[in-house]
N, C-alpha and C positions, 0 to 999 in steps of 0.2 A: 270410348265412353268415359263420362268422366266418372273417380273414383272419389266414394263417399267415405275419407276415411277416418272423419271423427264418429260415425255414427255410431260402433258400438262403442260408449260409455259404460255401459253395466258393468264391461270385462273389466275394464280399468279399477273400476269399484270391487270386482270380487279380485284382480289382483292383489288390492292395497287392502284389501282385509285377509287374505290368507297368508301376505305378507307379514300383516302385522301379530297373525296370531302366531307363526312361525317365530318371532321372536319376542312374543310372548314366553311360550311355552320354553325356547332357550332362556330366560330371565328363570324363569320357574324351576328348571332344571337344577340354573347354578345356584340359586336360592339353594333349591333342597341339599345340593351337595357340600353349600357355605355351612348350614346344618348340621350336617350329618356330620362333618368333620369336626364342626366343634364339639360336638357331642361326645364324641373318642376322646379331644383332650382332655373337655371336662372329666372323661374316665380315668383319663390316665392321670390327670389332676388327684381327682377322690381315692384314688388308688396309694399315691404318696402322700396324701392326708391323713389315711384312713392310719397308715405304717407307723407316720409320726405321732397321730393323736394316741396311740396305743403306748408305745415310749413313752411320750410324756404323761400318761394317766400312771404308768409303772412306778414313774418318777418320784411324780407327786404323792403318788400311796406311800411308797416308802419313806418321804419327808413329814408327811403326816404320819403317821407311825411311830416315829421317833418322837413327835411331838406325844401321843399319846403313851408311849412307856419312856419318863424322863431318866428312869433307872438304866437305862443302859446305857452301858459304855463303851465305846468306839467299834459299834456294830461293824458286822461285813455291808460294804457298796457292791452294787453290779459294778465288771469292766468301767471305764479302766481304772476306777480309784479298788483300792484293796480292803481299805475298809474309813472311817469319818475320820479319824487323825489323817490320813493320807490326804483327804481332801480339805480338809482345814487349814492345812499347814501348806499346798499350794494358795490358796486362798490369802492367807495371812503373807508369804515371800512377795506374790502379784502384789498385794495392798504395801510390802516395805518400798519395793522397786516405787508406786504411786509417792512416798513419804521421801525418797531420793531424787525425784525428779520435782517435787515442791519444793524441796531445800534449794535446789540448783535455780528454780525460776524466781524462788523468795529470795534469793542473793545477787541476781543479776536485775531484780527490779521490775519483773514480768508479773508480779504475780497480785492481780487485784481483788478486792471482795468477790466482786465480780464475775471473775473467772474462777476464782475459789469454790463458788457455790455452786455453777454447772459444773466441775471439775465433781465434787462431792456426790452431784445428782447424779452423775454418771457410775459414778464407785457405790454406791448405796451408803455414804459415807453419813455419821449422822453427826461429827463434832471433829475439827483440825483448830491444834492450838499449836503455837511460837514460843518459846518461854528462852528468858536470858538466865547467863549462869548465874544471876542475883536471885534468881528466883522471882524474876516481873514477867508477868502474861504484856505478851509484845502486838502476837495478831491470834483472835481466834472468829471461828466461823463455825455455826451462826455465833455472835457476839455472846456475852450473859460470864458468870463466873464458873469456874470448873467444877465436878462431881467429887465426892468423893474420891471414891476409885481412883482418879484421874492425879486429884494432889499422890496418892502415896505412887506411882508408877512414875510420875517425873520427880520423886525424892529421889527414889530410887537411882535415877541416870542421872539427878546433879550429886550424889555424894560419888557415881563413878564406880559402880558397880557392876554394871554393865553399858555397853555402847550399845545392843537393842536387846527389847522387849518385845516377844512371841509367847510369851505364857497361855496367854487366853486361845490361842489356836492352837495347842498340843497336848490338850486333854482328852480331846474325843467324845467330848459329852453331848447330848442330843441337842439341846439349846439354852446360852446363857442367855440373862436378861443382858449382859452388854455385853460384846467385846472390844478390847484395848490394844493399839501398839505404841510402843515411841522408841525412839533413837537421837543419839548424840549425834548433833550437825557435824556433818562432814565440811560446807560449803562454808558456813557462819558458824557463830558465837552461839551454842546455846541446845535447846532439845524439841524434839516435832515431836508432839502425841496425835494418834489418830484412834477414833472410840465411833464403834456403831450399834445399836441396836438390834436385840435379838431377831426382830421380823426384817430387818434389812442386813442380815448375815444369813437368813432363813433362804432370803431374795438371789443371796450371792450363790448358797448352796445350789440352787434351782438352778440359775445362769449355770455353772460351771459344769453341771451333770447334764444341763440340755445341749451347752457347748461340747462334751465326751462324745455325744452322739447325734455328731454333725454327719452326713454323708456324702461321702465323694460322689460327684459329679459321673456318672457313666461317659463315655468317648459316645456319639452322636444320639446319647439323650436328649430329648426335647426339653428337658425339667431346667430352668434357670437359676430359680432360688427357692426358697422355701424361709416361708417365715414365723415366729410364732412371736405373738402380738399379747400383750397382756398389758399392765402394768408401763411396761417398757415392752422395747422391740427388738427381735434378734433375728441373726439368719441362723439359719441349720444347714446350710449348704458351705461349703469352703468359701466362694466366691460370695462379695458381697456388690451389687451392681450397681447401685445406687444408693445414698444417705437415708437411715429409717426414721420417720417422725411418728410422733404416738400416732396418726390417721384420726383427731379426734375431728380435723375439719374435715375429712375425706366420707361425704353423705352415704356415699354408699357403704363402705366399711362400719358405718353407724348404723344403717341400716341392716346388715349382715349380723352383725352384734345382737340384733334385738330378735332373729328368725332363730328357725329352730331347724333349717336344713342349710344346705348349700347354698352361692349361690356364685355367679361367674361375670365376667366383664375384659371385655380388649380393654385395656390398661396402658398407655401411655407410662415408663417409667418415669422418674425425674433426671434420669443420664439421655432420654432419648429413645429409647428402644420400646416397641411395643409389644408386649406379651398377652396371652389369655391365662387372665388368671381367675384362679379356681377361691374362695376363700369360704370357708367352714368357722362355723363357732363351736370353741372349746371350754363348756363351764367345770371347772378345777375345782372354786370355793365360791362360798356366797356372793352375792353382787353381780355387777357383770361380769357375763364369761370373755374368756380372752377366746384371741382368732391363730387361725392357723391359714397361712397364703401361702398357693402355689404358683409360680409362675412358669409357664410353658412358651416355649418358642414359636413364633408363627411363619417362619422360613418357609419349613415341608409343606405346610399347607397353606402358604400363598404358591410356591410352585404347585401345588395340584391345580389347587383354582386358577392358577394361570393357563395351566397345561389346556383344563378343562374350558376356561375361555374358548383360546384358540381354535377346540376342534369347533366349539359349539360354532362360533364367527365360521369357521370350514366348511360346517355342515351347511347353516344357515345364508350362507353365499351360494353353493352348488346349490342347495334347494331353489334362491333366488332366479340364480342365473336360468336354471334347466325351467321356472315357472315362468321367468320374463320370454325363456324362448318357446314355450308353448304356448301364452299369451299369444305372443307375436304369433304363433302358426294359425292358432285359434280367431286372433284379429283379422289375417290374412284372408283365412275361410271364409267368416264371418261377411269380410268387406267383397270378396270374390260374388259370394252369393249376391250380396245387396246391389252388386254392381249387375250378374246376370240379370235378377228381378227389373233392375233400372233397365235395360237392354228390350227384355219384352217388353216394359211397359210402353218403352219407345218404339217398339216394330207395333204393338198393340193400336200405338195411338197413331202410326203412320198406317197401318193396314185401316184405321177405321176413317183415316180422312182419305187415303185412299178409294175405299169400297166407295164413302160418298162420293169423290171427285169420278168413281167411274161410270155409278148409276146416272150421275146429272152431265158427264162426254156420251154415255149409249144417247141417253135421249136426245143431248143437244145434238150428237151428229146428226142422227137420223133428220132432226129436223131442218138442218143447217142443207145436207149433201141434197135434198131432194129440188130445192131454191137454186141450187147452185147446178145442179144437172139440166135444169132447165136453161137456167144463165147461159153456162157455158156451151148447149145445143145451138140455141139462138144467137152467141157471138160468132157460133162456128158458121153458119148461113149468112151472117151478116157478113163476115170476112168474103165468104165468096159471091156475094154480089158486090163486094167493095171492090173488085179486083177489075170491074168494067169503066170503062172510059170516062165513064160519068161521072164517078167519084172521086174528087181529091186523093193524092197519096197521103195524107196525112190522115184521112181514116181508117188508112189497114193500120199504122201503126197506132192509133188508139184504140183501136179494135185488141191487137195485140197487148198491149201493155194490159187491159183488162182482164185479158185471158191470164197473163202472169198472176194477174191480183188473186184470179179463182182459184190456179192451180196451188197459191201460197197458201191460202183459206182449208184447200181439199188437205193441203198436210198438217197444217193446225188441226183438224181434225182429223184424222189420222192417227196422231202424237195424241189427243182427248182418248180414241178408243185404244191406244196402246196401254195407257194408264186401267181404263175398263177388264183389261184382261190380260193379269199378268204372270198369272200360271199359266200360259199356254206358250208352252217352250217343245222347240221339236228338238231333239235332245241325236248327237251326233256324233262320233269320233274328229275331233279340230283338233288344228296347232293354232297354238295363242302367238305364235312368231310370227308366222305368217300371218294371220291378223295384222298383229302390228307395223310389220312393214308393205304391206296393201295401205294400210292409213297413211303411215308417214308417206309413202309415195304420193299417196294420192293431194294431199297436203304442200307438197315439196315445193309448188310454181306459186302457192300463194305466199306460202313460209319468206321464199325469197322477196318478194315483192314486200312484204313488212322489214324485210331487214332479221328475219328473226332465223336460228340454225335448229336445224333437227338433229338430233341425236338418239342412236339407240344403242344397249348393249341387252343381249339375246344372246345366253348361252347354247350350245349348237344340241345339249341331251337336255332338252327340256322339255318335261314329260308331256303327254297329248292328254286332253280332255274330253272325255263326252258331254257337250254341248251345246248348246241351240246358238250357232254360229251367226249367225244373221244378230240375233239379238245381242250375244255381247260385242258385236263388232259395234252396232248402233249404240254402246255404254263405252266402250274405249274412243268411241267417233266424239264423243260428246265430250270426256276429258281432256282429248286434243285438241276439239276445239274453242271448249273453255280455258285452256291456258293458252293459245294464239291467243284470243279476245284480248286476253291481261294485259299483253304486249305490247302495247300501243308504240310504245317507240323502238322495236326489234328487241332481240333479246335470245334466251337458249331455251327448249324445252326439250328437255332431256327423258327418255323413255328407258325402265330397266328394269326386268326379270330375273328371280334368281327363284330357286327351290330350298326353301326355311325345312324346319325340324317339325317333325309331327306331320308329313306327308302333305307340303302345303308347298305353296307356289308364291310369291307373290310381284306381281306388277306397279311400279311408283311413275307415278308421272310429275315430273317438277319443273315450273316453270321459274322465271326471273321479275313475274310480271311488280303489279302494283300491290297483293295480298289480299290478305282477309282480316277484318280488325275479329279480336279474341269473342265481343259481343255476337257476331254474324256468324261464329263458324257454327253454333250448337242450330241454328237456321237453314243453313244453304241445302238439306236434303230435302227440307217441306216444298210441298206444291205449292207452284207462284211465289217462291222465294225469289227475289233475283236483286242485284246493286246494279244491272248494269240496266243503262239508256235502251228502252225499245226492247228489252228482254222480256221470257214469257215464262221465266220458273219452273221449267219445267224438265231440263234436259236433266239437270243432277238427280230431280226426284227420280225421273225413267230410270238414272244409271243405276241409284241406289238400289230401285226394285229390281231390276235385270240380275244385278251381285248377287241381293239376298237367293233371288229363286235359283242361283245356284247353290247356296249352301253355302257361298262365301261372305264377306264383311268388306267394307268400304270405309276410311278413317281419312283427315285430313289435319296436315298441320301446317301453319301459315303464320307470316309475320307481316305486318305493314310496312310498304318498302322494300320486303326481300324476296317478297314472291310466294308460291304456295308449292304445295307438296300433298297429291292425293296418291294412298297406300291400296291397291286392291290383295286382298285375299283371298284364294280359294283352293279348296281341299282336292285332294286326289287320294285315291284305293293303292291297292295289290300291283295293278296293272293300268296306273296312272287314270283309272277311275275316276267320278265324279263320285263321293259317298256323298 
């Protein structure tokens, strides 16, 4: 029968939707745990913000403090400075070592307004002046005429008093309104002053005490860098990964600036590398507050979320695979049934044209056989007065040929009541081999005479049947000699029994003949099917119904040209039973 095997669609549809929810719910998954993970950094984020904001509030308290008692003198510093001289006085050597390395690029021609001014914005630098030993201002930055202060500290080094000036960093006071250095060029002709203001030595102080307490890097810490952003930009960690720019175009840091909590972003550095960083606003003094950025490593946890990929893709495959092969068993089921269903509906539709063709053979026989008993009485009488002198010899032989005509008539109808009644099977212990080779014998003088060869293969333990022997002989009579028929110009029909799986037998008859086109074969069981000249459709229908009533199946497969192939099936029991 043929198999319907697009039919169930639905399954396909709840496939693709349990599929898809399945990786739904993996998407949802690694969501939540891209989450969750960041959520940890962010803690360990606020954790080393929370450490530095508390420093640097420490910081600044004590900077302001000093501002607030201007009376004291070179108070105690936390670590590592000892107390404000000690940090002044690195302060003021860093800013000579600056005033040496300007001498060296003012003499070799490096050194332009230009770079003068970033140079200073970088030092917190508030005035650098050139001066010859005539006492001519040569180059100052920004431009304008000297201070004060400024004339008496380059008197000082042009009458040669000393080679440098550190006075203003070795008092220890809380805050001057200016401080001053200068030195006699070492490079050139002449003396460098350098002079900054009280709020940008205030500036310095801060840099250098938030520089004291920078922290070393842990060995397989996440932590990157750590920044604290104000004014200017510094790191707090050793390492510095990338160049710092104020962040005033960087939206979201402007944005963070203006909150009152945390807040976090994957970060792109400007070296390459991408971090999550954590960043907090820090307000010190009026105005805007400054920021404090962490930056953390996203290594660990791209390996988790990969890790976690993977299984999920693992899970989500075996889920696939083990649901495409239930599918499949499920489709299988599915099409099995619908093919069963298909099967009855075709034995359905063949018992009901059946039942008809056998109530309208009961009637026609009856009315047919009682004309023709007459017939054939009356021919029998006429034959034996034709047998007297009187009458030509050519009316016993037409006498005869008419009696053929009835007795062919009386088997047509015959074959009508066979169809009328096809549950009445006398039911026997047979061998289906010897069946077969009673036919092919009997077959054997005509076989030859077409040119065509018989062949059987009949294994010698092949189980016995119970029966209705006469009628499947007249079903296997009818296969043999519908493939002679094919044969028109000789040929092989091959006969062969074997014992399949599941307690079954089965018989193929194959011929070489002309075939079946693919259109005819869902046909050739119905009554009065036939292709051939002078055929009466009827002999496959009888085989098909003889098969079924035993419990077996009948299938045929054919090609045009290469001849046909019908498959009998039938079941046997315990003890080579019919079930």
């Amino acid at each position: 029968m043929k198999r319907y095997l697009g039919r169930p669609l639905y399954l396909l549809l709840l496939c693709g939707l349990v599929f898809l929810l399945l990786f739904l719910n993996g998407l949802m998954e690694f969501q939540r745990t891209e989450e969750g993970l960041l959520k940890i950094l962010q803690g360990q984020g606020l954790a080393y913000l929370d450490g530095m904001e508390k420093e640097i509030k420490g910081i600044n308290a004590y900077l302001s403090a000093l501002q607030e008692n201007p009376q004291s003198v070179n108070p105690a510093l936390p670590p590592p400075f000892e107390d404000l001289v000690t940090l002044d006085s690195a302060i003021g050597e860093h800013l000579m070592e600056v005033a040496f390395d300007l001498d060296r690029q003012e003499k070799e021609g490096l050194l332009s307004l230009g770079r003068l001014s970033l140079l200073m914005k970088a030092e917190k630098l508030g005035r650098v002046e050139f001066w010859d030993m005539a006492g001519h201002l040569r180059l100052a930055a920004p431009e304008g005429p000297p201070g004060p202060s400024d004339r008496s500290l380059y008197r000082a080094l042009l009458r040669g008093d000393k080679a440098i000036l550190l006075d203003d960093f070795l008092h220890g006071t809380p805050l001057r309104p200016q401080y001053s250095l200068g030195m006699k060029r070492r490079q050139g002709h002449g003396i460098l002053l350098l002079s900054l203001k009280g709020p940008q030595m205030l500036s310095l102080r801060m840099r250098w005490l938030l520089e004291s307490s920078r922290r070393p890097q842990t060995p397989g810490s996440s932590l990157r860098y750590l920044v604290f952003q104000d004014q200017e930009s510094l790191f707090l960690t050793p390492d510095e990964p990338f160049p710092l720019e104020g962040g005033s175009a960087d939206p979201f840091l402007t944005e963070a600036r203006k909150g009152s909590g945390p807040k976090a972003r994957t970060f792109k550095t400007p070296s390459g590398d991408t971090v999550y960083e954590v960043v907090k606003p820090l307000p010190l003094r009026k105005g805007e507050p400054a920021l404090l950025r962490a930056g953390l490593s996203l290594e660990e946890t791209r390996t988790i979320l990969s890790q976690l990929k993977a299984s999920i893709m693992l899970r989500l495959s075996l889920l696939i695979a083990f649901g495409i092969v239930a599918a499949f068993v499920v489709f299988l089921m599915q099409n099995l049934h619908l093919s069963r269903l298909r099967e009855m509906e075709e034995r359905i539709r063949m018992a009901e044209r059946l039942s008809s063709l056998g109530q309208l053979a009961a009637g026609l026989a009856h009315e047919i056989r009682n004309p023709l008993n007459a017939i054939s009485m009356g021919i029998q009488r006429l034959k034996r007065e034709s047998l007297t002198p009187l009458h030509p010899p050519e009316t016993a032989e037409l006498l005869e040929v008419i009696q053929g005509e009835i007795r062919r008539l009386d088997a047509l109808v015959e074959k009508f009541l066979g169809l009328s009644r096809p549950d009445r099977i006398c039911r026997e212990k047979g061998d289906l081999g010897s069946i077969i080779s009673e036919l092919l014998e009997l077959f054997a003088e005509e076989a030859k005479g077409k040119g065509i060869q018989l062949r059987a293969s009949i294994p010698p333990d092949l189980p016995h049947l119970i029966m209705d022997r006469e009628r499947m002989r007249e079903a296997f009579l009818n296969l043999i000699k519908n493939g002679m028929e094919a044969m028109n110009a000789g040929g092989v029909l091959q006969v062969e029994a074997r014992r399949l799986d599941g307690r079954r037998l089965e018989v193929s008859f194959s011929d070489s003949g002309c075939g079946i086109s693919a259109s005819e074969q869902h046909k050739i069981f119905d009554p009065y099917f036939t292709s051939k000249e002078g055929g009466q459709g009827l002999g496959l229908s009888l085989t098909y119904q003889i098969i079924r009533s035993h419990g077996g199946d009948i299938r045929c497969e054919s090609e045009l040209g290469r001849g046909s192939r019908f498959f009998v099936i039938l079941p046997y029991g315990e003890e080579g039973q019919l079930v």
